[in-house]
Every structure is written in structure tokens, then in C-alpha cells.
PDBQT receptor file of N, H, CA, C and O in Angstrom, charges set to zero:
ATOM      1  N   UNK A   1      -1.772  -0.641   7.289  1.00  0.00    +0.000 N 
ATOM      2  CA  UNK A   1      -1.650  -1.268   5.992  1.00  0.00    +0.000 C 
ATOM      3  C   UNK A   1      -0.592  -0.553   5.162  1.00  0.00    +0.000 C 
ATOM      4  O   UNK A   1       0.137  -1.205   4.415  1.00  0.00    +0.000 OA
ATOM      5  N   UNK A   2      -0.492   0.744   5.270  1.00  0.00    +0.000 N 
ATOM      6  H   UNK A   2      -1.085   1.273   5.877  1.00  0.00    +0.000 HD
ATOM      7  CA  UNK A   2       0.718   1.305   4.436  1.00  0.00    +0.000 C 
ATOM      8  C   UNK A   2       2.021   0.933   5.298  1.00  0.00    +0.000 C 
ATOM      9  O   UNK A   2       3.060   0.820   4.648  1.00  0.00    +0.000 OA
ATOM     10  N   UNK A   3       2.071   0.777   6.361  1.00  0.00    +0.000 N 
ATOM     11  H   UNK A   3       1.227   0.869   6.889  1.00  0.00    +0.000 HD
ATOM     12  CA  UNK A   3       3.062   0.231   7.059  1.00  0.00    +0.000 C 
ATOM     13  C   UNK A   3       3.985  -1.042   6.150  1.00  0.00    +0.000 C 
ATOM     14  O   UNK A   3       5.197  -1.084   5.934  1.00  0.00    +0.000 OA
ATOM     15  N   UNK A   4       3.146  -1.794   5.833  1.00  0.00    +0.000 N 
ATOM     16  H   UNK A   4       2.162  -1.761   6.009  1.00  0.00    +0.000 HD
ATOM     17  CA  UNK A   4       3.351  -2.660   5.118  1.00  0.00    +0.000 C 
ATOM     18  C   UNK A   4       3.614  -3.105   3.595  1.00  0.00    +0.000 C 
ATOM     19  O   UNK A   4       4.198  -4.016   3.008  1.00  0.00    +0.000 OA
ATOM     20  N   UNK A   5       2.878  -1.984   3.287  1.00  0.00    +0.000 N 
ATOM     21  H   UNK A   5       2.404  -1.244   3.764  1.00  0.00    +0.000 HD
ATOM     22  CA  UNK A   5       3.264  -1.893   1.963  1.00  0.00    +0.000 C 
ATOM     23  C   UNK A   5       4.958  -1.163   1.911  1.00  0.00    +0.000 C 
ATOM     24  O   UNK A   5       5.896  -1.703   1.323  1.00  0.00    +0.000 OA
ATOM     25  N   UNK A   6       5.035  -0.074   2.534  1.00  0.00    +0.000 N 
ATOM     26  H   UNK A   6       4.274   0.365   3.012  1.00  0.00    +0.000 HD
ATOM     27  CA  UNK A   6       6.271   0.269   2.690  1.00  0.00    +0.000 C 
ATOM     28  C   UNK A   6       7.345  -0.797   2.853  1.00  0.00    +0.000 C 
ATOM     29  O   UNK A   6       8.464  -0.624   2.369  1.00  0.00    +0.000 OA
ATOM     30  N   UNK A   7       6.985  -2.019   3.602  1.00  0.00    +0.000 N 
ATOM     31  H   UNK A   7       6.077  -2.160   3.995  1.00  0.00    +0.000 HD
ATOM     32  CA  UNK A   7       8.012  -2.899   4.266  1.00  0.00    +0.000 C 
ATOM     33  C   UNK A   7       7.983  -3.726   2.724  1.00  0.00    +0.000 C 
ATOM     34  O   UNK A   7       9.137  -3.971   2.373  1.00  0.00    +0.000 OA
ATOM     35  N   UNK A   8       7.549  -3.929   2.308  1.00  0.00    +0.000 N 
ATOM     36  H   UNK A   8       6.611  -3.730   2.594  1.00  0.00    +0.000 HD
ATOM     37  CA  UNK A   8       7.152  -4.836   0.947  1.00  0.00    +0.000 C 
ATOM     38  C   UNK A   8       7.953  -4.312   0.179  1.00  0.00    +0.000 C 
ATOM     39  O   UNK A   8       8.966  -4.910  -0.185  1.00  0.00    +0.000 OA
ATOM     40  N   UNK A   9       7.673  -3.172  -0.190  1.00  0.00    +0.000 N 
ATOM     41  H   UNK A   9       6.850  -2.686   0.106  1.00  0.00    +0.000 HD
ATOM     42  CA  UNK A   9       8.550  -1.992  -0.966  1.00  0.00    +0.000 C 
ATOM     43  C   UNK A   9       9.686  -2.298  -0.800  1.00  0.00    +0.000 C 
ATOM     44  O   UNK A   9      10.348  -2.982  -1.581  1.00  0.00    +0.000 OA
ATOM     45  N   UNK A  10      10.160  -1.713   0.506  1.00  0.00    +0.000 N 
ATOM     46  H   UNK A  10       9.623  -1.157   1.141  1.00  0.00    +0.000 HD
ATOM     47  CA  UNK A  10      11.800  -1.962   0.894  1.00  0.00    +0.000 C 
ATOM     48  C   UNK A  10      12.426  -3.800   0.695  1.00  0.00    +0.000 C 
ATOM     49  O   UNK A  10      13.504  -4.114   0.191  1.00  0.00    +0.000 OA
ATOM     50  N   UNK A  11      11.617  -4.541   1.129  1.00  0.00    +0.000 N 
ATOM     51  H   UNK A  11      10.741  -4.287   1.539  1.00  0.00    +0.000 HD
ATOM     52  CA  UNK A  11      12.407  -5.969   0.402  1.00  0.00    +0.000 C 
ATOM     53  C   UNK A  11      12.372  -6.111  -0.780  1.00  0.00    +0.000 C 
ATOM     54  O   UNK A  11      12.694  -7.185  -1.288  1.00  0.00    +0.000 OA
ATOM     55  N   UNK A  12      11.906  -4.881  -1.627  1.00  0.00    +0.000 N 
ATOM     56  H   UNK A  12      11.645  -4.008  -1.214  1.00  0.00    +0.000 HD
ATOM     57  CA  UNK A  12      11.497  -5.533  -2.772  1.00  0.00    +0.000 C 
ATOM     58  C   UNK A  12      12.872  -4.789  -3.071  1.00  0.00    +0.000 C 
ATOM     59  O   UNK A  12      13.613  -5.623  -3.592  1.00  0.00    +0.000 OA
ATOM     60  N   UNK A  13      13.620  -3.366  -2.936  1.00  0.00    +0.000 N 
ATOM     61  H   UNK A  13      13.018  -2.689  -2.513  1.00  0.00    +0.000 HD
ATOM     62  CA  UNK A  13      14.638  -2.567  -3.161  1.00  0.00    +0.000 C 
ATOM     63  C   UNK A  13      15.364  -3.423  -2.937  1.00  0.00    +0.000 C 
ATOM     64  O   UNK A  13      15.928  -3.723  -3.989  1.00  0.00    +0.000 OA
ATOM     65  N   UNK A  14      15.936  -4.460  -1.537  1.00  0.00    +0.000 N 
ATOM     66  H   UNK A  14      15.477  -4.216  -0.682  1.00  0.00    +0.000 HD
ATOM     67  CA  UNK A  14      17.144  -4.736  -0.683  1.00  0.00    +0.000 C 
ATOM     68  C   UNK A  14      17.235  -5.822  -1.938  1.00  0.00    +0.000 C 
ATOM     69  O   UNK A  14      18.192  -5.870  -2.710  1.00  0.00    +0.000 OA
ATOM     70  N   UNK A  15      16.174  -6.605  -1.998  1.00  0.00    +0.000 N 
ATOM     71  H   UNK A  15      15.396  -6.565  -1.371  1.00  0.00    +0.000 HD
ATOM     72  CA  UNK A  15      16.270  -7.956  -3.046  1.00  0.00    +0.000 C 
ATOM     73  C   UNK A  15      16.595  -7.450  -4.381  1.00  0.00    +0.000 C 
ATOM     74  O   UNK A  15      17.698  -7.823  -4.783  1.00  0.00    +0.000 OA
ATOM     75  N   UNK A  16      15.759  -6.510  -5.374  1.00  0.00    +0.000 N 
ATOM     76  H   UNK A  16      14.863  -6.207  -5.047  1.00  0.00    +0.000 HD
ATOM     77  CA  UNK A  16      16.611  -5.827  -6.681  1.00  0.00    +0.000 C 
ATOM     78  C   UNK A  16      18.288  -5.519  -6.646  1.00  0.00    +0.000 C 
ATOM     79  O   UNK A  16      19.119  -5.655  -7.544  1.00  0.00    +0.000 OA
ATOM     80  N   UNK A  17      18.409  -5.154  -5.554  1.00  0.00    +0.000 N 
ATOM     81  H   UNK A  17      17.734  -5.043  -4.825  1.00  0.00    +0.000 HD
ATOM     82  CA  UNK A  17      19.970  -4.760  -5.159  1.00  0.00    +0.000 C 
ATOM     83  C   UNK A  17      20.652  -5.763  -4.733  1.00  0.00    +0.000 C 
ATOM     84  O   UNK A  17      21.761  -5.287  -4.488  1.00  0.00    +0.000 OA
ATOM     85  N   UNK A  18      20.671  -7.122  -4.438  1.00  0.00    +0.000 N 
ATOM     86  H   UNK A  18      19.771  -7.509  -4.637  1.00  0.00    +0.000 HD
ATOM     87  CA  UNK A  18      21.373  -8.395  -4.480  1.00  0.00    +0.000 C 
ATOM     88  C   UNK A  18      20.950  -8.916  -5.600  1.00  0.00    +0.000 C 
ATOM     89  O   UNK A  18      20.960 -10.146  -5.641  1.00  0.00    +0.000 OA
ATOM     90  N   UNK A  19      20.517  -8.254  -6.678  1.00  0.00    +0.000 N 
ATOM     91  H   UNK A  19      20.509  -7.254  -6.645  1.00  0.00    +0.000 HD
ATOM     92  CA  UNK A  19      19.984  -9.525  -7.874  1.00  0.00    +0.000 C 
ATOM     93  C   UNK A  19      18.899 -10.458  -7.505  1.00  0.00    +0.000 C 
ATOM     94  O   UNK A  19      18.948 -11.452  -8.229  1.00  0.00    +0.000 OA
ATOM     95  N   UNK A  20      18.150 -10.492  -6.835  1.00  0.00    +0.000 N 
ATOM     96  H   UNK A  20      18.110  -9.684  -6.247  1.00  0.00    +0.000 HD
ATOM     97  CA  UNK A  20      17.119 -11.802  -6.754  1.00  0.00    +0.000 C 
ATOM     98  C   UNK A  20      15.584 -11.038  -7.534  1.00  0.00    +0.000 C 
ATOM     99  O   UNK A  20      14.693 -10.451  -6.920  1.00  0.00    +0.000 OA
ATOM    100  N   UNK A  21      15.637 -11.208  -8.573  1.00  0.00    +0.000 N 
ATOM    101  H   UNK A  21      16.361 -11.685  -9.071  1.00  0.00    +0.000 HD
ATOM    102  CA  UNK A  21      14.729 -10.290  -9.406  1.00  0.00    +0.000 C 
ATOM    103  C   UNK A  21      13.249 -10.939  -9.352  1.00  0.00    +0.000 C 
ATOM    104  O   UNK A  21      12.311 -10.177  -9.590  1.00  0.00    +0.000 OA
ATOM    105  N   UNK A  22      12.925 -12.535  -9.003  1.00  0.00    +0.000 N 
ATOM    106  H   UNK A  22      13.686 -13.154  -8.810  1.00  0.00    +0.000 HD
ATOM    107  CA  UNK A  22      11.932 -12.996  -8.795  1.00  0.00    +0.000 C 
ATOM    108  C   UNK A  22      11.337 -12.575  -7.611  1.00  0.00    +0.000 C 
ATOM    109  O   UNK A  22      10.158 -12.224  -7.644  1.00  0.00    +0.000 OA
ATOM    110  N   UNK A  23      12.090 -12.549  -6.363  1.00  0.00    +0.000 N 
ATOM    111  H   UNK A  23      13.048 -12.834  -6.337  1.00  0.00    +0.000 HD
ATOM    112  CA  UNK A  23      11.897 -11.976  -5.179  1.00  0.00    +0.000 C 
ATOM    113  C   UNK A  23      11.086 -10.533  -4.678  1.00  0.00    +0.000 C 
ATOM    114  O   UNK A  23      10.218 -10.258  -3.849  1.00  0.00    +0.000 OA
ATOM    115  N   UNK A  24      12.024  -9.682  -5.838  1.00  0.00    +0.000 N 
ATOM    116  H   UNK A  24      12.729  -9.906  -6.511  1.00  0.00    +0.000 HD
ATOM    117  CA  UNK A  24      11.468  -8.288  -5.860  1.00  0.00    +0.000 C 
ATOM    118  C   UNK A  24      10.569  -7.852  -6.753  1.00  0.00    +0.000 C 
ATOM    119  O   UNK A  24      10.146  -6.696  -6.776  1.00  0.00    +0.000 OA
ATOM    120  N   UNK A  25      10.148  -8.988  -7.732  1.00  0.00    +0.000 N 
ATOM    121  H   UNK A  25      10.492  -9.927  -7.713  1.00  0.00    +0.000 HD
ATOM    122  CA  UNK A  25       8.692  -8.237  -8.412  1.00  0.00    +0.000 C 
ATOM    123  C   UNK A  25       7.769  -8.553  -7.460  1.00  0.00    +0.000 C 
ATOM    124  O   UNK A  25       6.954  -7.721  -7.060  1.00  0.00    +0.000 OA
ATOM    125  N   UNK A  26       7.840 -10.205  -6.867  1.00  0.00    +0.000 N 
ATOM    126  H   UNK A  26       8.502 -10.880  -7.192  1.00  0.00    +0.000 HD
ATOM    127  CA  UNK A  26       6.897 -10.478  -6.051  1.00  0.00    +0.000 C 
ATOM    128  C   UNK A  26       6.665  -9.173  -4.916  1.00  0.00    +0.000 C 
ATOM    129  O   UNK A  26       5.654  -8.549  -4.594  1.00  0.00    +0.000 OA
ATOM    130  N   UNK A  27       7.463  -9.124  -4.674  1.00  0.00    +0.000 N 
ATOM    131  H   UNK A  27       8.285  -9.631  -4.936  1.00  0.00    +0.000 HD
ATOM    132  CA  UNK A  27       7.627  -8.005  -3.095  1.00  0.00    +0.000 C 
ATOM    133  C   UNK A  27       6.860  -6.618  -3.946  1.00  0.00    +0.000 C 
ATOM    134  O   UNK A  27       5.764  -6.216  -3.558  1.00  0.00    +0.000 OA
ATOM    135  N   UNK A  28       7.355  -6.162  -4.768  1.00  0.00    +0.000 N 
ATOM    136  H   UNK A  28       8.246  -6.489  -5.083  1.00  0.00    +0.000 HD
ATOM    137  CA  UNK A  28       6.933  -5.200  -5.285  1.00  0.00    +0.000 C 
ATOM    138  C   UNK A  28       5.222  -5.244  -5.610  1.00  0.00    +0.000 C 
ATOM    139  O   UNK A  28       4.565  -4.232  -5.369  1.00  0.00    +0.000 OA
ATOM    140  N   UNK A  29       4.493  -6.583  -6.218  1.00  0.00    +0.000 N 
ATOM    141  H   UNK A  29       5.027  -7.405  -6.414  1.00  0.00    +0.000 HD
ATOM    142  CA  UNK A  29       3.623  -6.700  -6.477  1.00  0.00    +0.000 C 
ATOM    143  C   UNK A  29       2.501  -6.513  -5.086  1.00  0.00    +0.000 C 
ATOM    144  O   UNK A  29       1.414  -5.938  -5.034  1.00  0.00    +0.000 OA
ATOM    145  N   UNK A  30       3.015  -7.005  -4.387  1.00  0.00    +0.000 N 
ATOM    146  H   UNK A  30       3.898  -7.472  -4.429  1.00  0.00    +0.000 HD
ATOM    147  CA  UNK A  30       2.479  -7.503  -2.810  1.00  0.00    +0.000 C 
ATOM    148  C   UNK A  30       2.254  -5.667  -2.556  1.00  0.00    +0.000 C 
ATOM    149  O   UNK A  30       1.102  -5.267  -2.384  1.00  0.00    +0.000 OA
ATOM    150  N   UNK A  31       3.294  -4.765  -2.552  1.00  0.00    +0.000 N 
ATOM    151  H   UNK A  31       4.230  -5.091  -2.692  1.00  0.00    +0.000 HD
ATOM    152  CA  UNK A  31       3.207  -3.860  -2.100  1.00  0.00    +0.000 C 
ATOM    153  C   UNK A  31       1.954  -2.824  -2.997  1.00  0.00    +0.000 C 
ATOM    154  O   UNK A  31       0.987  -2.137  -2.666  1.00  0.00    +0.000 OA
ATOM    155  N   UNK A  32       2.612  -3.183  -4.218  1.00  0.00    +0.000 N 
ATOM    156  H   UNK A  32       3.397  -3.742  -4.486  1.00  0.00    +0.000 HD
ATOM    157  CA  UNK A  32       1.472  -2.372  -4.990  1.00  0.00    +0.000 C 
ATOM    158  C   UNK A  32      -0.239  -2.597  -4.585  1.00  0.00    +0.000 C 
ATOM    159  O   UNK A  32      -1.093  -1.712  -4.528  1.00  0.00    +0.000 OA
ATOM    160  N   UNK A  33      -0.374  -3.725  -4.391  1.00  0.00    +0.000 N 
ATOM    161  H   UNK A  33       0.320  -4.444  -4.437  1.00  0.00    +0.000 HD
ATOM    162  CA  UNK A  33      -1.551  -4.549  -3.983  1.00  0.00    +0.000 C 
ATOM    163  C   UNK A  33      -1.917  -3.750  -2.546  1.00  0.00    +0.000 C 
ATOM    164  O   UNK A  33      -3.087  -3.398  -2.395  1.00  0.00    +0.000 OA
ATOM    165  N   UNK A  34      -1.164  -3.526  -1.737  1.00  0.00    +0.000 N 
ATOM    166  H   UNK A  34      -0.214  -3.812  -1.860  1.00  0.00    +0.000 HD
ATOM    167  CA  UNK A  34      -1.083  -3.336  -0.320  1.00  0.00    +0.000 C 
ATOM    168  C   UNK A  34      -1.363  -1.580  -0.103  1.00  0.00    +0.000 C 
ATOM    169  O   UNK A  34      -2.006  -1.150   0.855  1.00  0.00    +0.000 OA
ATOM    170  N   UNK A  35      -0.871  -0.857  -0.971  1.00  0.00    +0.000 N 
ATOM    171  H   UNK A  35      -0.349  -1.206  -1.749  1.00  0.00    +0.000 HD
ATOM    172  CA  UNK A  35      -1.341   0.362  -1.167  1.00  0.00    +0.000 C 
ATOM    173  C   UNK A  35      -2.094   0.716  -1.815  1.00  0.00    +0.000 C 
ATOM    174  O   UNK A  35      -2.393   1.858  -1.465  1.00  0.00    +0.000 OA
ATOM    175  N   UNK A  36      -2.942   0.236  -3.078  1.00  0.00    +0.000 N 
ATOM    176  H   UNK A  36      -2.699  -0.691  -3.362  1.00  0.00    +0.000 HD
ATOM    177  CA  UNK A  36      -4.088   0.670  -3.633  1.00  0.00    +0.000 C 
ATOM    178  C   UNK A  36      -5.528   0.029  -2.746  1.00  0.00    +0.000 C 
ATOM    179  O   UNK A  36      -6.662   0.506  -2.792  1.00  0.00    +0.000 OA
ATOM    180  N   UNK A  37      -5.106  -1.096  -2.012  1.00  0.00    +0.000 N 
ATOM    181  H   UNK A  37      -4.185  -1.484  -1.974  1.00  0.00    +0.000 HD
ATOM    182  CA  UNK A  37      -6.175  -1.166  -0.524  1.00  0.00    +0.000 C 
ATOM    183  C   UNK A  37      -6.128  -0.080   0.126  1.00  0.00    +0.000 C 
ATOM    184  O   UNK A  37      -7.238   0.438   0.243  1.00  0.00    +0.000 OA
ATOM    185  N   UNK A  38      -5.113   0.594   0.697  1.00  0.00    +0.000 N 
ATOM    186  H   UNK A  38      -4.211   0.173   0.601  1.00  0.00    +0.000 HD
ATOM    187  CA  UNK A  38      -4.823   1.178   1.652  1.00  0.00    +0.000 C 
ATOM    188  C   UNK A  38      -5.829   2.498   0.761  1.00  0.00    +0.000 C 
ATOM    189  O   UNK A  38      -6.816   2.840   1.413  1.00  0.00    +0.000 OA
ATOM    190  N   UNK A  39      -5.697   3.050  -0.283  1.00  0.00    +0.000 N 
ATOM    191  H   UNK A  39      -4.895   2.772  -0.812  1.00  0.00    +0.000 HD
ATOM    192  CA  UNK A  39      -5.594   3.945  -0.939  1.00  0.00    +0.000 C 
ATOM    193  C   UNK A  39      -7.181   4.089  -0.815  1.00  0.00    +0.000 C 
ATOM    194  O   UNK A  39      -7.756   4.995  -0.212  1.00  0.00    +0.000 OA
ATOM    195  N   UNK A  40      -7.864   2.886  -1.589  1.00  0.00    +0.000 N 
ATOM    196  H   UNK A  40      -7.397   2.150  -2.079  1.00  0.00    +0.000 HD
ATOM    197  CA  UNK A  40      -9.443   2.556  -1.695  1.00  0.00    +0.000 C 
ATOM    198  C   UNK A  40      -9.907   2.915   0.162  1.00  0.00    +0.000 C 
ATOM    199  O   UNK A  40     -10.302   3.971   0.656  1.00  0.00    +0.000 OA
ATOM    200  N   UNK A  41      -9.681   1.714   0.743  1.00  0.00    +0.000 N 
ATOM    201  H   UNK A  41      -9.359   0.856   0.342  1.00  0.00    +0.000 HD
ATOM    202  CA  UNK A  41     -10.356   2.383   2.430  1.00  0.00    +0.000 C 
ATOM    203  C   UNK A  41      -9.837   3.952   2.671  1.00  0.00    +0.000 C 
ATOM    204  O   UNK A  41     -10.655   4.694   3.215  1.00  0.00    +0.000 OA
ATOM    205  N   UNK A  42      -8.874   4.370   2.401  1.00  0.00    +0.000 N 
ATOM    206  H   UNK A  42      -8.209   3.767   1.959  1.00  0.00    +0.000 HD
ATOM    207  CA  UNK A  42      -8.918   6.019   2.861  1.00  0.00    +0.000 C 
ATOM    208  C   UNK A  42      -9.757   6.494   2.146  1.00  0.00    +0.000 C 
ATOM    209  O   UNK A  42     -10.771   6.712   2.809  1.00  0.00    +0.000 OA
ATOM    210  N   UNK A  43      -9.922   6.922   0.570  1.00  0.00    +0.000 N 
ATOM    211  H   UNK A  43      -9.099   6.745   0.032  1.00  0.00    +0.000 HD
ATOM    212  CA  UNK A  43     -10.997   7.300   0.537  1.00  0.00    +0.000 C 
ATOM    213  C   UNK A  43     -12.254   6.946   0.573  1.00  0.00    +0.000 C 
ATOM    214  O   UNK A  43     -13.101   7.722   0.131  1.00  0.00    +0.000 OA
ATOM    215  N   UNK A  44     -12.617   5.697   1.110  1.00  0.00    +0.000 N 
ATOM    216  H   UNK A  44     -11.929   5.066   1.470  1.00  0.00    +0.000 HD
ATOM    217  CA  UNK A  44     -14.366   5.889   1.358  1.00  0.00    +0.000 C 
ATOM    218  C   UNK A  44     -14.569   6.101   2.771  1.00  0.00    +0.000 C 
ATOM    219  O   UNK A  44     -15.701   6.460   3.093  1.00  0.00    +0.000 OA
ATOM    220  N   UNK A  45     -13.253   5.875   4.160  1.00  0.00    +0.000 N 
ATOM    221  H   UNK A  45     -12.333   5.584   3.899  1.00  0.00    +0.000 HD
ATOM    222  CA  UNK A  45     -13.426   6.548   5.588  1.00  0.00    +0.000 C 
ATOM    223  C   UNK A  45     -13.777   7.577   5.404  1.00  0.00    +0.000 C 
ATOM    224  O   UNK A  45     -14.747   7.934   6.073  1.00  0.00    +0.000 OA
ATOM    225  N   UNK A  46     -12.942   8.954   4.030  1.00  0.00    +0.000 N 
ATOM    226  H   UNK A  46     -12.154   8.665   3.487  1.00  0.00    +0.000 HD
ATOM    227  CA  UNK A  46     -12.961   9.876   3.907  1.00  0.00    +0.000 C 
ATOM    228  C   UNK A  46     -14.817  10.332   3.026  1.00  0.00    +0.000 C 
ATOM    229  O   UNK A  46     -15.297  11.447   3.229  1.00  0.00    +0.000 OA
ATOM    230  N   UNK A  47     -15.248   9.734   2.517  1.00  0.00    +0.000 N 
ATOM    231  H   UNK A  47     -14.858   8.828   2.352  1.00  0.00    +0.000 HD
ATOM    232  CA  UNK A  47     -16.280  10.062   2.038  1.00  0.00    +0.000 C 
ATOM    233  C   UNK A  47     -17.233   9.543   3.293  1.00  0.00    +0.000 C 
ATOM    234  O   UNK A  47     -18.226  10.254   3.450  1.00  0.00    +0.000 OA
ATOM    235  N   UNK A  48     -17.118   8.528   4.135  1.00  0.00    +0.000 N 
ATOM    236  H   UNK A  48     -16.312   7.951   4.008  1.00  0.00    +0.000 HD
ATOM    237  CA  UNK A  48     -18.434   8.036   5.117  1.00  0.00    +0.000 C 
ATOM    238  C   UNK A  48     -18.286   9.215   5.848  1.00  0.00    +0.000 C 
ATOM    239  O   UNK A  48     -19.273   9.948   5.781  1.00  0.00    +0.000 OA
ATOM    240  N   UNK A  49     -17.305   9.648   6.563  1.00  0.00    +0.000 N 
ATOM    241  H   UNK A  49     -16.504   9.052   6.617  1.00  0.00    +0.000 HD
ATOM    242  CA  UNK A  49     -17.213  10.593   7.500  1.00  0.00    +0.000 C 
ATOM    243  C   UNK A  49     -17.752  11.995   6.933  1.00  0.00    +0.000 C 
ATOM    244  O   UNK A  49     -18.520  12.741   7.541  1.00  0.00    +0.000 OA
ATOM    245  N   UNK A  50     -17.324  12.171   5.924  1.00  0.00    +0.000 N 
ATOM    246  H   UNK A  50     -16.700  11.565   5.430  1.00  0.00    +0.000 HD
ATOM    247  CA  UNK A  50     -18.209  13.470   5.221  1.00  0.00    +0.000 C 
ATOM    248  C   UNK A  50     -19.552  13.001   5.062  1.00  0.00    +0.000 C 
ATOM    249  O   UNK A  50     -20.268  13.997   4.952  1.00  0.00    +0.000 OA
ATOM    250  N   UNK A  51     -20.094  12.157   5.010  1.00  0.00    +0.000 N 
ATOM    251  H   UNK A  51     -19.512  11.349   5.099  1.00  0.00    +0.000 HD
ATOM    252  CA  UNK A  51     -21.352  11.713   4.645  1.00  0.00    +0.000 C 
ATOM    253  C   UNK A  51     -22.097  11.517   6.067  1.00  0.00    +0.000 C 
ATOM    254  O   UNK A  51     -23.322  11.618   6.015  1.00  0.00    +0.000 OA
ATOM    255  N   UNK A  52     -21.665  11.317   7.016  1.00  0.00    +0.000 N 
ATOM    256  H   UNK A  52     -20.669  11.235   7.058  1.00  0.00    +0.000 HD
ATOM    257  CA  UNK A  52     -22.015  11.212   8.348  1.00  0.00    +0.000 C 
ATOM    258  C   UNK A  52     -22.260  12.600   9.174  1.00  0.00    +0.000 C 
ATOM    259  O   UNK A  52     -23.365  12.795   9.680  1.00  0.00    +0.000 OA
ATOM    260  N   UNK A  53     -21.330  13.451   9.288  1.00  0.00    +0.000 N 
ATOM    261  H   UNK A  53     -20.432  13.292   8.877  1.00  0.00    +0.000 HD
ATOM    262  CA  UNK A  53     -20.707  14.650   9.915  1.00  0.00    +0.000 C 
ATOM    263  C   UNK A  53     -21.886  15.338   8.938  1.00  0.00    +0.000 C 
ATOM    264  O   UNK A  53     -22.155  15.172   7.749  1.00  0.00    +0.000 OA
ATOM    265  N   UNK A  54     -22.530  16.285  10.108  1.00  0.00    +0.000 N 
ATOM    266  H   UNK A  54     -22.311  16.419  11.074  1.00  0.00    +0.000 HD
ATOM    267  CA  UNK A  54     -23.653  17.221   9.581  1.00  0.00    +0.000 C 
ATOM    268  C   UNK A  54     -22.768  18.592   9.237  1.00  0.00    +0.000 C 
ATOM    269  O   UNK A  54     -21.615  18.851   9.581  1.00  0.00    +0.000 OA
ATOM    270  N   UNK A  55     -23.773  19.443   8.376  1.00  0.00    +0.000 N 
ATOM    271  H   UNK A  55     -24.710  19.233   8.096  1.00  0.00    +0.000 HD
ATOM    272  CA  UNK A  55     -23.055  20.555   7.776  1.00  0.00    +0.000 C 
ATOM    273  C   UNK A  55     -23.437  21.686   8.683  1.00  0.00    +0.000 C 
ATOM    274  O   UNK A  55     -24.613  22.015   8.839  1.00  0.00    +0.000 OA
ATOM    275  N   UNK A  56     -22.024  22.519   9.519  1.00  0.00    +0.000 N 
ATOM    276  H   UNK A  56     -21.069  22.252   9.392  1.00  0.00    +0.000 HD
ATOM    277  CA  UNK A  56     -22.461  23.492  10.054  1.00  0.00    +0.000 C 
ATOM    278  C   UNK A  56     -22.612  24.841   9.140  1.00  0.00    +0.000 C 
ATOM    279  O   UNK A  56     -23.056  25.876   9.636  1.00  0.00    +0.000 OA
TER     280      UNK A  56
């Protein structure tokens, strides 16, 4: 998923940089969207797995 947000990101740069400014908020938006998912599932893998994993 950050894979993608990255790729989102970058059309959203290539498109700001030819002028297509509708193009690159969208792209930009998509990405923002695409990493605060990404962001939310890492930390609750990161809290299940601590929550799972016994304490030595």
C-alpha cells in the first residue's frame, strides 16, 4: 500500500510540473488517503503483535 501511495505521489509531482493542477491534487489526494491507511494498519499489526507475543 505505500508502494502506491508513493506512485500517486510521484504522478501527482510529474502532473504539478506539466501544469495539470486538477490532475495533481487528485493524485496527491489519492496518495494522502493511501498512506494514512497504510499508516493506521501498521500501527494496529504493531499493537496485535505486541498484544499477542507473550512477555519474556
Amino acid at each position: 500500500m505505500l508502494y502506491w501511495a508513493l506512485i500517486f505521489f510521484l504522478v501527482a509531482l510529474v502532473a504539478a510540473l506539466f501544469g495539470f493542477g486538477g490532475i495533481a491534487s487528485g493524485a496527491a489526494t489519492i496518495a494522502q488517503v493511501l498512506f494514512f491507511v497504510f499508516l493506521v494498519l501498521f500501527i494496529v499489526s504493531l499493537i496485535a503483535g505486541a498484544v499477542r507475543r507473550p512477555m519474556v
